[in-house]
C-alpha positions in Angstrom: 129.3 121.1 124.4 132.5 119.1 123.0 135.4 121.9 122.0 135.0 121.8 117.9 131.3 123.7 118.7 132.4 125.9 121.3 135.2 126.7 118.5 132.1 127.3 116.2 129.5 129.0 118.2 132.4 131.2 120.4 130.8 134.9 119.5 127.9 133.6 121.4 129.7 133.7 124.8 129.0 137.4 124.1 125.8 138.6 126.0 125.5 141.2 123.2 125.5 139.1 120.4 123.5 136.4 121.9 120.7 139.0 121.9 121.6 140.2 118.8 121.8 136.5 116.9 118.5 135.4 118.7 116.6 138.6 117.2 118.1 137.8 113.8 116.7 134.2 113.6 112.9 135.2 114.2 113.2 138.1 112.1 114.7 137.0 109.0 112.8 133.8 108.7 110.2 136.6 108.6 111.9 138.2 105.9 112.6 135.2 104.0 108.7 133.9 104.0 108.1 138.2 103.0 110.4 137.8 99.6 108.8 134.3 98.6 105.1 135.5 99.0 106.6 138.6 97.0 107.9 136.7 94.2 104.4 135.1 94.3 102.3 138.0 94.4 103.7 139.3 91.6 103.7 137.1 89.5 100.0 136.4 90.0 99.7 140.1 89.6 101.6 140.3 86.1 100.2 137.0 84.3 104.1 135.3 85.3 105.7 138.3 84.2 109.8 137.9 84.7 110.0 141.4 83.7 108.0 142.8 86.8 109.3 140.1 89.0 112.8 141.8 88.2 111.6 144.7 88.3 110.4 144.2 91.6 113.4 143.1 92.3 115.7 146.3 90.9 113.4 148.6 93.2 113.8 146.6 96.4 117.9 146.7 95.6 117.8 150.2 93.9 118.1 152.5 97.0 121.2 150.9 97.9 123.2 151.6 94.8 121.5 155.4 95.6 122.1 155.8 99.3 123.9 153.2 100.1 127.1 154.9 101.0 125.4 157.3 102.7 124.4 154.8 105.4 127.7 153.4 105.9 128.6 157.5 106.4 126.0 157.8 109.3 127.0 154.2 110.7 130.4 156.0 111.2 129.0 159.1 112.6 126.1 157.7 114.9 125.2 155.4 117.3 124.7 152.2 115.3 122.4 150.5 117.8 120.2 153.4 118.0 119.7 153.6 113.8 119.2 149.8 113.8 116.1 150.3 116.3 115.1 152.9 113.8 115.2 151.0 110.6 113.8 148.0 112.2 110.7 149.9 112.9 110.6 151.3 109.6 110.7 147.9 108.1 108.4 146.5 110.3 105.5 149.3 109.5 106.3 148.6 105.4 105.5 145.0 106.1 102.6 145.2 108.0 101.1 147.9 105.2 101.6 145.3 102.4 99.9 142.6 104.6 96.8 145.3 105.1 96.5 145.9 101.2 97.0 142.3 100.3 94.3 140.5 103.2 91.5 143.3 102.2 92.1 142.9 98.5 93.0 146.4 97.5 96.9 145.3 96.4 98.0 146.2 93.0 101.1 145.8 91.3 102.3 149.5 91.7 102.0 148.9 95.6 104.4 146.0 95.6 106.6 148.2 93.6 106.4 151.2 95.6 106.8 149.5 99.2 109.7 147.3 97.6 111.4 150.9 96.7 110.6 152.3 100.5 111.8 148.9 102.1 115.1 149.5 100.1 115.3 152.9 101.3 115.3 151.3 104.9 118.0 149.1 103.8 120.0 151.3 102.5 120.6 152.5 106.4 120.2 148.8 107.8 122.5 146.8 106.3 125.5 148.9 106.3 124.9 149.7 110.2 124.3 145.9 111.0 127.6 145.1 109.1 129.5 147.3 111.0 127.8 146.6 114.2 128.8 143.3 114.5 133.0 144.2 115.1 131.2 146.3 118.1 129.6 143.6 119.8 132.5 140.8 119.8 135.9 142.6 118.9 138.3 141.8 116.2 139.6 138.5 117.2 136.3 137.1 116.9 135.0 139.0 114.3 135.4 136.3 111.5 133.4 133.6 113.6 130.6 136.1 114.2 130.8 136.9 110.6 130.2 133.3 109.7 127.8 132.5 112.2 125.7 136.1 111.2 125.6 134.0 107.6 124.4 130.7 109.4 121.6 132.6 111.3 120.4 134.4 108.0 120.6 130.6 105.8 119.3 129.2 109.0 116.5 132.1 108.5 116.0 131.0 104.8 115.5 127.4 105.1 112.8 127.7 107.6 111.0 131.0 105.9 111.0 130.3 102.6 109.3 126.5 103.7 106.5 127.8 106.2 105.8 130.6 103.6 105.2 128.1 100.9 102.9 126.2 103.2 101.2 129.4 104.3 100.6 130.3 100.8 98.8 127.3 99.4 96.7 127.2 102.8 95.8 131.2 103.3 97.5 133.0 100.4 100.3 135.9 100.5 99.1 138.3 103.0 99.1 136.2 106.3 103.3 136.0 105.4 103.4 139.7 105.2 101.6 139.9 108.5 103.7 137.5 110.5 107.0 138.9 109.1 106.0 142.6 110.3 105.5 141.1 113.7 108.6 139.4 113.3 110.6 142.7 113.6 109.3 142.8 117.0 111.7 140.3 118.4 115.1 142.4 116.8 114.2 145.4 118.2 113.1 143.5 122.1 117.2 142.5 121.1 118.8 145.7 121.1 117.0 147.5 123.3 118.1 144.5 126.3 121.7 145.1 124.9 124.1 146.5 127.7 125.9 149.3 125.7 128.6 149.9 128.0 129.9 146.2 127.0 129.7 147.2 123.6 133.5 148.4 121.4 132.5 151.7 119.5 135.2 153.0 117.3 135.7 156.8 117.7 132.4 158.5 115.9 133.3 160.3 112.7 133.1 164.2 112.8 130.5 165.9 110.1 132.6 167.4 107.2 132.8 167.6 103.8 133.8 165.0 101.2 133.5 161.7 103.6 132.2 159.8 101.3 134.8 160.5 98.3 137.3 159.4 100.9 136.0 156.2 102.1 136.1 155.1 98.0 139.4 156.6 97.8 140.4 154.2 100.8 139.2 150.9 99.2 141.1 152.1 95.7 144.1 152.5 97.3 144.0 149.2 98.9 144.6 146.4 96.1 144.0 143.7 98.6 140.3 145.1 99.2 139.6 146.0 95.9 140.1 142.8 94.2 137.6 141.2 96.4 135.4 144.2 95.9 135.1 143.4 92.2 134.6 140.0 92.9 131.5 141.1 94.6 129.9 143.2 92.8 130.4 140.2 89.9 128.7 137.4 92.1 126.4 140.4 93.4 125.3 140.9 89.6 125.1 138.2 87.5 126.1 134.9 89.9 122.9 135.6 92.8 120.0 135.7 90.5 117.9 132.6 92.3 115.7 135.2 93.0 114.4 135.6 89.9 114.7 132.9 87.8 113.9 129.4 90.7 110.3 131.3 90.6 110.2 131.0 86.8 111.7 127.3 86.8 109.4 126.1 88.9 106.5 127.6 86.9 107.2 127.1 83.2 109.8 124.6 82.9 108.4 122.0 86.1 105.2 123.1 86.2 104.8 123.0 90.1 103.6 125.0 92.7 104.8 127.5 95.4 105.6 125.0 97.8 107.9 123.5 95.2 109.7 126.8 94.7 109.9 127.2 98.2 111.9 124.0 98.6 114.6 125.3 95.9 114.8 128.2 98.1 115.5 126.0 100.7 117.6 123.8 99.5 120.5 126.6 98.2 119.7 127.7 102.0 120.4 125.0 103.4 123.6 124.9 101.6 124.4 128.2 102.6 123.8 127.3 106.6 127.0 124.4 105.7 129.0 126.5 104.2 128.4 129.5 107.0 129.1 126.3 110.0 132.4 125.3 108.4 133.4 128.8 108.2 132.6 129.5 111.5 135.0 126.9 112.4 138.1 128.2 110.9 140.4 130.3 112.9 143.2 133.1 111.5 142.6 135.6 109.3 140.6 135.1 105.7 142.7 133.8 102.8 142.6 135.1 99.5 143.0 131.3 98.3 139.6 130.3 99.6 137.8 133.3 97.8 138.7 132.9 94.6 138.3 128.5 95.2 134.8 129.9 96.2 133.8 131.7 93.6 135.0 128.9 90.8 133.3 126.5 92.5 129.9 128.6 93.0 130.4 129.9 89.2 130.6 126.1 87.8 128.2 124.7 90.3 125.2 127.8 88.8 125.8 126.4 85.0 125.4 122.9 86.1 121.9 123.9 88.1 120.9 125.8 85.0 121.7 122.3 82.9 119.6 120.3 85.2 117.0 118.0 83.2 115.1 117.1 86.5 113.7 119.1 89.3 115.3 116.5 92.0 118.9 116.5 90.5 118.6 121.0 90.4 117.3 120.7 94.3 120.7 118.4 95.3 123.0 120.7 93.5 121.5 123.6 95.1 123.0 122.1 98.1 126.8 122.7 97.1 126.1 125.5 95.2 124.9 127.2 98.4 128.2 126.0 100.6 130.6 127.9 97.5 128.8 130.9 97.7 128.7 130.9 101.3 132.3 130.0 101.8 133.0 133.4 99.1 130.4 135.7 101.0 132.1 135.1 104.8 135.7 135.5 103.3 135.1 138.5 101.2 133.4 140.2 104.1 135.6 139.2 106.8 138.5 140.4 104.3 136.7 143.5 103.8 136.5 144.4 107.6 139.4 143.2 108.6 141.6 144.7 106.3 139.7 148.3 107.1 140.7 151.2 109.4 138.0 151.5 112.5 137.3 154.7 111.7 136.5 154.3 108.3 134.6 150.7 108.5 131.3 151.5 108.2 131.8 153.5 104.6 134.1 150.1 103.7 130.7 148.3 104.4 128.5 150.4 102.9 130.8 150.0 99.7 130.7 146.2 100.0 126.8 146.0 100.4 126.6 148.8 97.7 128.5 146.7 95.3 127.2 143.4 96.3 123.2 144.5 96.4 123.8 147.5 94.2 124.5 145.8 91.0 120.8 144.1 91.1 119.0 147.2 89.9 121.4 146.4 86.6 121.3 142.9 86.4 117.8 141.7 87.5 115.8 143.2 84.4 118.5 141.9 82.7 118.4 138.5 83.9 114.0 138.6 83.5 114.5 139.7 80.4 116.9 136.7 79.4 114.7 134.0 80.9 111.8 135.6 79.0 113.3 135.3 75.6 115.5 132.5 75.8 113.8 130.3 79.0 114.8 130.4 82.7 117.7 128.4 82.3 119.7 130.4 80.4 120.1 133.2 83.1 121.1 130.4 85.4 124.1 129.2 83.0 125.4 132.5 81.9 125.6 134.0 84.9 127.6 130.6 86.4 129.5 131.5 83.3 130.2 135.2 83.9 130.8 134.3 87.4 133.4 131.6 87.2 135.5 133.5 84.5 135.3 136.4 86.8 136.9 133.9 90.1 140.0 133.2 87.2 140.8 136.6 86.2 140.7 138.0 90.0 142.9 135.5 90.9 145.6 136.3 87.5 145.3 139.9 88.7 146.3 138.9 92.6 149.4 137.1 91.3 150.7 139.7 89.1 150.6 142.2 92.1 152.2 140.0 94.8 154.7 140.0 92.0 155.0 143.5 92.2 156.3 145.5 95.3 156.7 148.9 95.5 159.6 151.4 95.9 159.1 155.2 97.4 161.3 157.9 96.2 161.6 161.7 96.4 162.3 163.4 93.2 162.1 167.4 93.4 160.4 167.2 97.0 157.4 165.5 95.3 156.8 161.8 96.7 155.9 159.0 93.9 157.0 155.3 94.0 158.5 152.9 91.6 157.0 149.8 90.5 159.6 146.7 90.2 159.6 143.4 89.8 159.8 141.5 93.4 163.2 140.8 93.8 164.6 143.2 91.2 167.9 145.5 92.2 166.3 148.9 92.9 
């Protein structure tokens, strides 16, 4: 192996992770065929309804702006191998259920919606706990590489799921994909349990008490150089990442082609994604601020020109770029988020990250159906680029005005405040 991929495949020298990564790549190309023969259910459930596609959509993300801070509480209190096994299984049963509904023909639209909402409840505990996980298994120095490489596994995940599903579809319909992806969960959970936990770095468990998660949002707030990304986040979370929803109406009323098609669109921002996650990978020191807001621009401008495309060709090839921006923003603001956090207080950092990143879907997905409904697919594509990139400028104004700012403790009548100057002012 020549020394720029051991540079960008260095977290896998880690037994641990090597499990962990392996697990990942057969599960979520699982989970990535699941969410395409979801999107396609519905909408042959609804008569090509955006509304129920997004509202499909809000349920799935909904228990995570609910509970999603709550599971960034437990991955500081528990074992977070242990809760993975258990949320793995939960998702795995929720698959298999929808596969057993849709293969004997008894699946109705209020079952999608109802195991969507339960898989979200899973979620809610998952995602946090896998976020937090990952500084366990490899340490802080190479944190950011396994950051970037988690991101290449998952695009990796959702060029090849989204492509077999759409093959799977034509030939033998939704259920099948359902099936395959609750089996899938199988090879994540043969993952941890191999994992040798005495090589694993726990931070010091959190004690119960009261008012945890009020502190961990009180953290963030008083840190401007995580809350800035935060927001940046919950933007691209909100209105930038709504492929979801409206590729599956593109491809339908505006191309007039066929799941396979919108698989390939799906494939095509993922393979994008996979770049964008490698080149990261490669990139030692610490995240720069620079690169995220370059990132989101670039992602923001690159959405309005894939909502403009006149051909189904030219919107595939600038999915391509359009996946490597938001890549390149999604591994920076998370490796800036973690990073920049206390150990003891990580996993409610992640939760609040994957609560503002996921939790803002529940607001903006009926939103977005209900834009492409009245005013066509596209336009949800171009306004949020729009919304996206004019949120990338004003981040970066704000960033600048506080670097220009430095702060100044005093005591005045034994009570501590600071004063706010000018860097470079006399005090």
């Amino acid at each position: 192996m020549s020394p720029d991929a051991r540079s960008t495949f260095r977290s896998l020298r880690v037994r641990n992770y090597r499990l962990f990564a392996g697990g990942q790549v057969i599960s979520l190309s699982g989970t990535w065929g699941q969410r395409v023969a979801q999107d396609w259910l519905v909408l042959e459930l609804s008569d090509n309804s955006g509304v129920a596609l997004g509202i499909t959509t809000a349920l799935q993300f909904l228990p995570v702006l609910l509970f999603g801070l709550y599971g960034g509480v437990l991955a500081d209190r528990y074992d977070k191998r242990r809760l993975l096994i258990g949320a793995q299984v939960a998702m795995g049963v929720l698959a298999l259920v929808l596969a057993a509904l849709d293969l004997t023909g008894a699946v109705a639209l209020w079952h999608v919606f109802a195991l969507a909402f339960a898989l979200g409840m899973a979620s809610a505990i998952d995602t946090p706990v896998r976020q937090a996980f990952v500084a366990e298994m490899v340490g802080p120095e190479d944190l950011p590489n396994a950051v970037s490489l988690n991101s290449a596994t998952f695009n990796a995940a959702r060029i090849v799921g989204p492509a077999l599903a759409g093959v799977a579809i034509a030939a033998a319909g939704t259920g099948w994909v359902f099936l395959v992806n609750g089996l899938s969960y199988l090879a994540v959970l043969a993952g941890l349990r191999a994992m040798r936990p005495a090589e694993l770095q726990p931070s010091a468990r959190l004690a119960r008490g009261k008012g945890q998660l009020r502190e961990g949002v009180a953290y963030v707030r008083s840190r401007p150089d995580l809350l800035v990304p935060l927001v940046l986040v919950f933007m691209v979370g909100t209105f930038g990442l709504n492929f979801q929803i409206t590729l599956a109406l593109v491809v339908k009323e505006v191309f007039d082609r066929g799941a396979g098609a919108y698989g390939l669109l799906t494939s095509m921002l993922a393979l994008g994604s996979l770049l964008g996650a490698l080149v990261s990978a490669r990139r030692r020191g610490p995240p720069r601020q620079r690169t995220l807001f370059a990132a989101v621009l670039a992602f923001g401008l690159l959405e309005v020109l894939v909502g403009l495309s006149p051909t189904y060709e030219l919107m595939a090839l600038l999915l391509v770029p359009t996946g490597v921006a938001v890549l390149t923003f999604t591994t920076t603001a998370n490796s800036i988020m973690q990073l920049g956090s206390d150990p003891q207080v990580r996993g409610r950092v992640m939760a609040l990250y994957i609560l503002v990143f996921l939790g803002g879907t529940p607001v903006g997905a009926p939103l977005i159906g209900a834009l492409a409904e009245a005013f066509g697919p596209r336009s949800s594509l171009v306004l949020g680029g729009a919304v996206t990139a004019l949120s990338g400028l004003v981040a970066a104004v704000v960033m600048v005005r506080l670097r220009e700012l430095r702060l100044e403790p005093h005591l005045v009548r034994r009570r501590p405040h600071v004063h706010v100057l000018k860097r470079g002012a006399a005090g």
